[in-house]
N, C-alpha and C positions, 0 to 999 in steps of 0.2 A: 535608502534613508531608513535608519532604524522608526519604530513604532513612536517612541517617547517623542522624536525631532519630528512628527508630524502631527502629534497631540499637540505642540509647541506651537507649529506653526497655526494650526486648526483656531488655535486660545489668541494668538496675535489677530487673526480677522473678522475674530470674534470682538475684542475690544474696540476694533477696528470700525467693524456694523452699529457697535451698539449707541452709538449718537444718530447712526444715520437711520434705523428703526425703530427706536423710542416713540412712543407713543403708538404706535400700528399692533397691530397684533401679527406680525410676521417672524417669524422662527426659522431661520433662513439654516438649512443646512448643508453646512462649506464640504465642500467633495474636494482631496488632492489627485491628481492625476501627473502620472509620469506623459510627460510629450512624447508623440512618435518621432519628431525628429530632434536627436539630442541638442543640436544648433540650439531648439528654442527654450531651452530652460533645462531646471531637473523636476522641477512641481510646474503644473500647470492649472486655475483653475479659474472655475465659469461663473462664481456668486454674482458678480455684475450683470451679465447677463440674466440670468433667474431672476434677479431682483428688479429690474430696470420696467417692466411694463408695471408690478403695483405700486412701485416709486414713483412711477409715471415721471421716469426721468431717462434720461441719455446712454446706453450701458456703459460708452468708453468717457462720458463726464461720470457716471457712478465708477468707475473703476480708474479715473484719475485720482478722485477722491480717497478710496480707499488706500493707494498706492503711497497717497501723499500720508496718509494716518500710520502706514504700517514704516515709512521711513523714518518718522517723526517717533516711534515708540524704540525706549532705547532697549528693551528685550530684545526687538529685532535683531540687531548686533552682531549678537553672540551665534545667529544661527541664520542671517539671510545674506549675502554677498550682493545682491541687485533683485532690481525689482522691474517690466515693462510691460507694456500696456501691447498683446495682439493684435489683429484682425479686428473686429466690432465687439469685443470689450473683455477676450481674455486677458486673467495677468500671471504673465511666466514669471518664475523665481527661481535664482540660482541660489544655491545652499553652500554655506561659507564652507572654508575648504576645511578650516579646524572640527567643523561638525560632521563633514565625511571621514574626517582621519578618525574622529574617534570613536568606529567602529571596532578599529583595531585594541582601545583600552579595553571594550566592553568586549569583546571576546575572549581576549587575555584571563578579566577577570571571573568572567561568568565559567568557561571552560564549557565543561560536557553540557551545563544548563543552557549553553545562547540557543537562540533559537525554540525553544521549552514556551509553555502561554499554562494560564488558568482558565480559557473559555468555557472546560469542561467539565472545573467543580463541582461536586454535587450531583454528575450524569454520571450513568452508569449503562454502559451501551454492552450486547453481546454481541459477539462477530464469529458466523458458524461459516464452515470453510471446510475444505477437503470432503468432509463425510462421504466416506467410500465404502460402499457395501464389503465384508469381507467374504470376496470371491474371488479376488485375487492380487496381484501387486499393483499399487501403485502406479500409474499412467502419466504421463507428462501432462496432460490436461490438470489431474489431479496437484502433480508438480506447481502448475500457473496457479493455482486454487491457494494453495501454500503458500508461493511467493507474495501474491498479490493479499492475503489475510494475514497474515502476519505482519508485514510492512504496515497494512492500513492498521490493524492492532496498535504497532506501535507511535503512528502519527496520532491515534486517538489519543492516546498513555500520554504523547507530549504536550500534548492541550488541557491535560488535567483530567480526562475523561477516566473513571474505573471499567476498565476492560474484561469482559471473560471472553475467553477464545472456546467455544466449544465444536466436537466431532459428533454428527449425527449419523448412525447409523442401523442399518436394521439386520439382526440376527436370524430373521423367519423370514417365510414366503418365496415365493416361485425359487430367485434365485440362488438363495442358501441350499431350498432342494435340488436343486442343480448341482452347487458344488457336492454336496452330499453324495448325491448319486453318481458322480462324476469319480471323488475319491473311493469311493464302494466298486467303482467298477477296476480301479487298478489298482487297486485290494485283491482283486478276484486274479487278478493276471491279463486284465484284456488291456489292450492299447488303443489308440486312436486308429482308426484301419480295420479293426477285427469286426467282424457281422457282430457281437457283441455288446459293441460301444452303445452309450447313450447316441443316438440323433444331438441331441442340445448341448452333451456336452463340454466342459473347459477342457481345452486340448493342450495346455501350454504343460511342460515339464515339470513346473511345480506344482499339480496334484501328485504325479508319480513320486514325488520327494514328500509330500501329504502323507501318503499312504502309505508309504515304506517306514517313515517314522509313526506312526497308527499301529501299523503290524509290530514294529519294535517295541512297543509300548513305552514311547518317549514319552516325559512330562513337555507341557510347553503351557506360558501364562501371558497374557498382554498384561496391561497398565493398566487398565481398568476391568478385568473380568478374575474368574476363578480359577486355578492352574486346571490345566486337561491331561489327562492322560491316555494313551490308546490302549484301549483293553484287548487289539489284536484280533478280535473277531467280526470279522466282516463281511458278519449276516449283521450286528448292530448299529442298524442306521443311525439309531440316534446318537450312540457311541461318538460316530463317527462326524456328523453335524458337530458335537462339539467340539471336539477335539481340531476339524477344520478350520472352524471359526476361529477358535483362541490362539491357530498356529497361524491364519493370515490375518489376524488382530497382531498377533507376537510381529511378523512379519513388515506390518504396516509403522508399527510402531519404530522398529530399525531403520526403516526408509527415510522417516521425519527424523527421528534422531541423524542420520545423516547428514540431514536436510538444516539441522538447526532448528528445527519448528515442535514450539511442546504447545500442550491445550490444557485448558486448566479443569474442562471437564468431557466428556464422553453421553452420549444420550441415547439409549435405545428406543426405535421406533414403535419394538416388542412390548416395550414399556407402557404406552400411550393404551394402548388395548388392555395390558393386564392389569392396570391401575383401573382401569372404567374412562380416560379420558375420552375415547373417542367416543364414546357412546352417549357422555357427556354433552358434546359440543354439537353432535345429533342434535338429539334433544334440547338443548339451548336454541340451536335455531328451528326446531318445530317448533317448540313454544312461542318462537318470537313472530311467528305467522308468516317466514320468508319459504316457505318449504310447500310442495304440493305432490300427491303421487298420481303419477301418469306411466300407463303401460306395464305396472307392478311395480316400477322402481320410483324412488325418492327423489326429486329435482330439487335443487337450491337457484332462486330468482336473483342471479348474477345479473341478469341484465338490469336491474333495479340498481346495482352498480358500478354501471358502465361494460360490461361484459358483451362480447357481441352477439353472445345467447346461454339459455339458461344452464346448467348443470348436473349431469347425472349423479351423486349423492352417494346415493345404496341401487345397486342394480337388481335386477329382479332375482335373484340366485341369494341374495341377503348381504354380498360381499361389498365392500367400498372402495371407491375409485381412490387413485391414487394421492389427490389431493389433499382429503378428507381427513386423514392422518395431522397432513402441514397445517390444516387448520388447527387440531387439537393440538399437536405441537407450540406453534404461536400461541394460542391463547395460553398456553404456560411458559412462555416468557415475558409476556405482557404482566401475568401473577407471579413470575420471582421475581418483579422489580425491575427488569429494563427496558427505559425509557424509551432505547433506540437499540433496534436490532435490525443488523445487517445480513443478508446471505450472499456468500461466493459463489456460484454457478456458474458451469456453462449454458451456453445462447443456448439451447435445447432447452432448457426450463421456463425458455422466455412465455409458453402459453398460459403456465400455472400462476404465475402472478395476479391476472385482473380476478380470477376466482380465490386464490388464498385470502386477498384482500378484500373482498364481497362477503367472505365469510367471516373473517374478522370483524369487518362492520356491522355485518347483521347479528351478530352475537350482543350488539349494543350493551356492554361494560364499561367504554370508555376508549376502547383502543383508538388513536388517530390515526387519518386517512395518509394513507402510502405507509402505513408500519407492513410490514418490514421496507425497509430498503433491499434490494437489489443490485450486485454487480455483476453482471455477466459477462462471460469470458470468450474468445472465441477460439480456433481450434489452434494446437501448436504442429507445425509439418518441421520432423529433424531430419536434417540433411550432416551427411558425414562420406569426407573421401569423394566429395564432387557430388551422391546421390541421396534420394529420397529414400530415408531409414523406416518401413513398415510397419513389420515384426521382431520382435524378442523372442529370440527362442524358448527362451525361460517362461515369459507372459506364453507365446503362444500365437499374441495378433495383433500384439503393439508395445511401441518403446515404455519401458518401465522410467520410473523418476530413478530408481538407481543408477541403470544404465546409462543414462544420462550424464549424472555425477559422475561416473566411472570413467567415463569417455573423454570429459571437458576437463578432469584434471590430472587426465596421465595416468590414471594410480592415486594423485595425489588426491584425498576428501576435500580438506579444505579450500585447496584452488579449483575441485569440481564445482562444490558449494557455492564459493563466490560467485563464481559463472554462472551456474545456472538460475540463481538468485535472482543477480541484476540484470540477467539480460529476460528473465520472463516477469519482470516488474516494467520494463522498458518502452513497453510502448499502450498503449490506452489497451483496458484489456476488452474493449470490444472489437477490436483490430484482430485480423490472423497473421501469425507470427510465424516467421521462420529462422528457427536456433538451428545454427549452422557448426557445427560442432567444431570445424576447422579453426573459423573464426576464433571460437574460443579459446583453440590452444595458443594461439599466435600473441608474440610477444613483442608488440608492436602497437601503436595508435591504432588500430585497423581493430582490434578486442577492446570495443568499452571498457569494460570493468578494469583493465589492464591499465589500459589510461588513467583512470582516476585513481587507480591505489598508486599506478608510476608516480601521478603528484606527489601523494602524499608522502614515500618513498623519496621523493627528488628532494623535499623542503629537511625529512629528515637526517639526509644524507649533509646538505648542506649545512644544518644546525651542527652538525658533530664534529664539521671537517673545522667550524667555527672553534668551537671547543669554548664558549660563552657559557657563564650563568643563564637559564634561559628564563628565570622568575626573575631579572631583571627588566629586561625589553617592555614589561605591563608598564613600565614607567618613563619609558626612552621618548624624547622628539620627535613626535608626529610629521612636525609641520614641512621636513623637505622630502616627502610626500607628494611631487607635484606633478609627474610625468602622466599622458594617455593612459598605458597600462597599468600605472601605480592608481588611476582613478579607475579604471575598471575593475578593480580586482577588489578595491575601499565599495562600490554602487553593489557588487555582485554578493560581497559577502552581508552587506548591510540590507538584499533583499530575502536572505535565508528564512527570517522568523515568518514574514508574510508569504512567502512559500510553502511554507509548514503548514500554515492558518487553511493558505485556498488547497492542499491536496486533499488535506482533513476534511474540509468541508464540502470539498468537490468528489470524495471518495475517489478520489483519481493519485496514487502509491508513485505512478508513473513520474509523475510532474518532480518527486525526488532524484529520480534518474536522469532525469532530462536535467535539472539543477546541476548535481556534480558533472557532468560533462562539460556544461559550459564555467563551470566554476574551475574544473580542469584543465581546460582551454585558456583559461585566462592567465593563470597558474605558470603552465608550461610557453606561451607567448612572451609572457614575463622575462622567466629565467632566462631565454635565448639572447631577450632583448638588453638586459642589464648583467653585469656583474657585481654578482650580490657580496662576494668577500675578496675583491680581489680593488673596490675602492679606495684609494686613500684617505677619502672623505667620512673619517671615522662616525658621525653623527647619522650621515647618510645611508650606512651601512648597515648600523644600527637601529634604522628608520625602518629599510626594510626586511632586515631582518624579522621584526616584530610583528613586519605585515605579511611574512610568508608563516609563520609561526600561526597567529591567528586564520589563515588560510587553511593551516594542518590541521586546525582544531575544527573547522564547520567540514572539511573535508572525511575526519573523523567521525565527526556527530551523523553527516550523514549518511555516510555506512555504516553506523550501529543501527539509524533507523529503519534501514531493509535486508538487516540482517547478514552484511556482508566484511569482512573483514579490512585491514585497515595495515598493511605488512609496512613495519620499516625500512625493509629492504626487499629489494628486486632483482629479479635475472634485469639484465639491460637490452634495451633492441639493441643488435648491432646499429643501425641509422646512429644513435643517441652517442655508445660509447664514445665518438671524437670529441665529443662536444663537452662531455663530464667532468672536464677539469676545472671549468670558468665557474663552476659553484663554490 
C-alpha cells in the first residue's frame, strides 16, 4: 500500500474517533499494520483496543463503533473493500482492489522518482567509507566498505538528505614508513628472502612495480594530491614516501573507479596535526576538566561515559593513541555542518567507538549522543574453483577488490562490478560472508544479481516482442488485474518507497537486496504462470503489460540505488530458453 493510501486511511479513523473522543483530552494515535496472516486483511489495526480502558468502554463495542462510522463515510469507497472486527477488538481492512492497481499509474508516472521521500531536507549527513591507508591495494573488506557506502549514500540522496561521501586517510606514521622502507629496499635490489629485506615488510609484487617505476622516474598523481615523480635515487627516503603514496593513492583510485564508487572529498589524517587540530581537542578537553595525568601519560574519563575504563590520551613518550586523531577528526565535521555522520568500518574498530564518543561529549560544543553513527562490517572469505581464495600474488596476503571484479565477470568489468556490488550489499553487514566466485559466474537463478537483472531483462524482452507504444499503458485498465500473482506483484511494488524509508533509517543497504530478489521472484512466478502477449483478451494484456512495465521501472530504480546495472538483454540459462517464447 503506497504512503498517500495509508495517510487516507489514518484521516478516515480519525474522523471516525473524533465524535467518539470530543471532549477528553485523548489524542489517540492510529498505527497501520500489515497482518501476518494475509487471510486476515491487508491493514490491520489496534485503536480500539488502546482506547477502550480510558473510554472505559468495550474494545470490540468501541471497534463496532468505529467500523460502523468508517462504512457510513463515503471517502471510504474509493479505498476500503471490507471492514471486520478480530479477536477482542482488532479491525482488519481489506483495500479495494482499484487502490492496489493503482500503483501501477503512479509508477508509470513517477518513473525514476517512485520510490524517492523528502524526510531529509535540510540534512546534510557525511558518510566516510573505505578509507584505506595507501600501503597497498584495495582488499575486499575494503571492497564491502564501498558497497555498503555507497549504496547507503544513495538511500540517504533518496530521502532528500545532502550527502558527502568522503575517504579518510593517513599519509605519515608507522605504516607509510613501512611502505617506504619496503619500496627502498627493492630499489636497492633486495627481494623478499634476502638477509636484506625489512623484518616488517610489504611483500606483495607491487612495491617491486613501486620501485621500478621510482627508479624510472615515472610521473604518477591520484585525484586528490600533487603529481610525484621518481627522482631515481634510492638513498631518498622521502623521495620515495612520496612518490609511494601518490602511486597507491593513483592505484586505489582505479580500483573504485572500477568499482563505480567516486567521493566527493578526500581527508588527511596528516592534516588534523598540521592544522593544530589535535592539539586543539587536547586542549578542549583539558579545559573542560575530563582529563587527569597518571604515570606521565594523559587519561581521558571515558568512564564518565559509559566506557568500561578510562583512556590513555597522550602516552608518556608525548605521542597519542590511536583514537585521539578520530576525536579531532569528528569534531570537524560536527563544525562543517553535518548533522549526521556515519562511518564504514570493519568489526575490529568496534572498541573505538564508546571512547571517540566520550570524547566528543566531553568537548561539550553541542555534539549529540551516538554522533557518529556506526556500521560495522564483518570479514569477507572468497571461495573460487571449490576453494578458500587467501592470497594475491600482486597484494602479497590477500584478495584485492580488483581481483575480485576480475574474476566474477570473466574479463567482463561491468558484469564483475555488478557482482561483486550486490552480492557484498546482501546480507546485514555484521554477518560474515562468503562470495563464492563460481556462483557469480553462473548464469542461472542460483547468481542473485543474475536473477534480478534476468527480470528485468525478461519484462524487456517481452515489451519489444510486443512492439506497443509503451507511454501508453500509464493510461490503460487496471481493473482486470485480479489473479494471486497479479496482487502480489501490485503489494510488492507498492511496498518499494517504505523499504527505501526503513533501509535509510535502519542504515541497513541490505534490505535493498533482499527487496529486488523477492520482487524478482515475483516477477518471474508471474511470467511462467500467465501469458503476457499471447492473450486474446486485448484489455487484459494490456493490463498486464503495464504492470510488468512498471515492475521494470522499481526493478530499475533499485539497481541504480546500489550501484548496479540494469542490462536489457541477457545470455539465457539454458533451464529458461524452452520456455521464452510464451512472452
Amino acid at each position: 500500500m503506497l504512503a498517500q493510501q495509508k495517510q487516507e486511511i489514518v484521516a478516515l479513523f480519525q474522523a471516525a474517533l473524533a465524535p467518539i473522543v470530543a471532549g477528553t483530552d485523548l489524542t489517540p494515535n492510529i498505527v497501520l499494520e500489515r497482518p501476518r496472516d494475509p487471510s486476515h486483511g491487508d491493514v490491520a489495526c489496534n485503536i480500539a483496543m488502546q482506547l477502550a480502558k480510558p473510554l472505559k468502554t468495550n474494545p470490540r463495542e468501541l471497534a463496532t463503533r468505529l467500523v460502523a462510522a468508517l462504512q457510513a463515510d463515503p471517502k471510504a469507497a474509493n479505498i476500503v473493500e471490507s471492514l471486520e472486527i478480530a479477536g477482542p477488538g482488532f479491525i482488519n481492512l481489506r483495500v479495494a482492489a482499484n487502490a492496489k492497481q493503482s500503483v501501477v499509474r503512479t509508477v508509470l508516472e513517477q518513473g525514476e522518482a517512485f520510490g524517492r521521500g523528502t524526510s531529509g531536507e535540510g540534512h546534510h549527513a557525511i558518510i566516510e567509507f573505505v578509507s584505506a591507508n595507501p600501503t597497498g591495494p584495495l582488499h575486499v573488506g575494503h571492497g564491502r566498505q564501498a558497497a555498503l557506502g555507497d549504496a547507503l549514500s544513495s538511500l540517504f540522496e533518496a530521502q532528500g538528505h545532502q550527502v558527502t561521501r568522503e575517504f579518510y586517510y593517513n599519509d605519515a606514521g608507522v605504516q607509510i614508513a613501512t611502505l617506504a622502507n619496503s619500496v627502498q629496499a627493492r630499489a636497492r635490489g633486495f627481494k623478499p628472502g634476502d638477509a636484506e629485506w625489512p623484518e616488517s615488510a610489504y611483500n606483495g609484487d607491487y612495491i617491486a612495480d613501486i620501485a621500478a617505476d621510482f627508479l624510472a622516474g615515472k610521473t604518477v598523481s591520484a585525484s586528490d594530491g600533487e603529481p610525484a615523480t621518481g627522482s631515481g635515487n634510492a638513498d631518498d627516503i622521502e623521495s620515495i614516501r612520496r612518490f609511494a603514496v601518490a602511486y597507491l593513492r593513483n592505484e586505489q583510485d582505479q580500483d573504485l573507479q572500477a568499482f563505480g564508487v567516486k567521493f566527493d572529498n578526500y581527508y588527511l589524517e596528516s592534516s588534523l596535526y598540521a592544522d593544530g587540530k589535535v592539539e586543539q581537542a587536547v586542549q578542549s578537553l583539558i579545559d573542560a576538566g575530563v582529563t587527569y595525568e597518571q604515570d606521565g601519560a594523559l587519561w581521558l574519563k571515558t568512564t564518565d561515559y559509559g566506557d568500561d575504563k578510562d583512556r590513555v590520551m597522550r602516552k608518556s613518550d608525548g605521542t597519542y593513541t590511536y583514537f585521539v586523531p578520530d576525536v579531532a577528526y569528528h569534531i570537524q565535521k560536527f563544525r562543517r555542518g553535518f548533522d549526521q555522520a556515519i562511518n564504514i568500518q570493519g568489526s575490529d574498530h568496534h572498541g573505538t567507538i564508546a571512547r571517540v564518543r566520550a570524547g566528543l561529549q566531553a568537548v561539550n560544543i553541542g555534539i549529540p549522543q551516538g554522533y557518529p553513527d556506526y556500521v560495522l562490517h564483518k570479514m569477507v572469505t572468497v571461495m573460487k574453483d571449490g576453494e578458500e581464495v587467501k592470497i594475491s600474488k600482486r597484494a602479497g596476503s590477500y584478495v584485492t577488490v580488483r581481483d575480485l571484479i576480475e574474476w566474477s565477470g570473466n574479463g567482463d568489468i561491468t558484469r564483475g562490478r555488478d557482482a561483486v556490488r550486490f552480492f557484498l550489499i546482501s546480507r546485514k553487514a555484521d554477518t560474515e560472508f562468503v562470495f563464492d566466485v563460481d556462483v557469480a559466474l553462473k548464469t542461472s537463478d542460483e547468481n542473485p544479481v543474475y536473477y534480478v537483472q534476468y527480470a528485468h531483462a525478461r519484462i524487456c524482452s517481452a515489451l519489444a516482442n510486443w512492439g506497443g507504444d509503451e507511454s501508453t499503458l500509464a493510461k490503460v485498465d487496471l481493473s482486470p488485474l485480479t489473479t494471486p500473482h497479479e496482487a502480489g506483484l501490485l503489494s510488492k511494488l507498492a511496498a518499494y518507497p517504505e523499504m527505501l524509508q526503513r533501509a535509510q533509517a535502519e542504515l541497513g543497504p541490505h534490505q535493498v537486496a533482499f527487496y529486488l530478489r523477492e520482487l524478482a521472484g515475483e516477477l518471474h512466478s508471474y511470467y511462467f504462470a500467465h501469458k503476457w502477449l499471447l492473450d486474446d483478451n486485448e484489455p487484459l494484456k494490456l493490463a498486464r503489460l503495464a504492470l510488468a512495465t512498471a515492475t521494470r521501472q522499481v526493478l530499475r530504480n533499485g539497481l541504480a540505488l546500489i550501484g548496479v546495472s540494469a542490462p536489457n538483454k541477457m545470455e539465457r540459462a539454458p533451464a529458461d530458453a524452452q520456455d521464452e517464447p510464451q512472452a
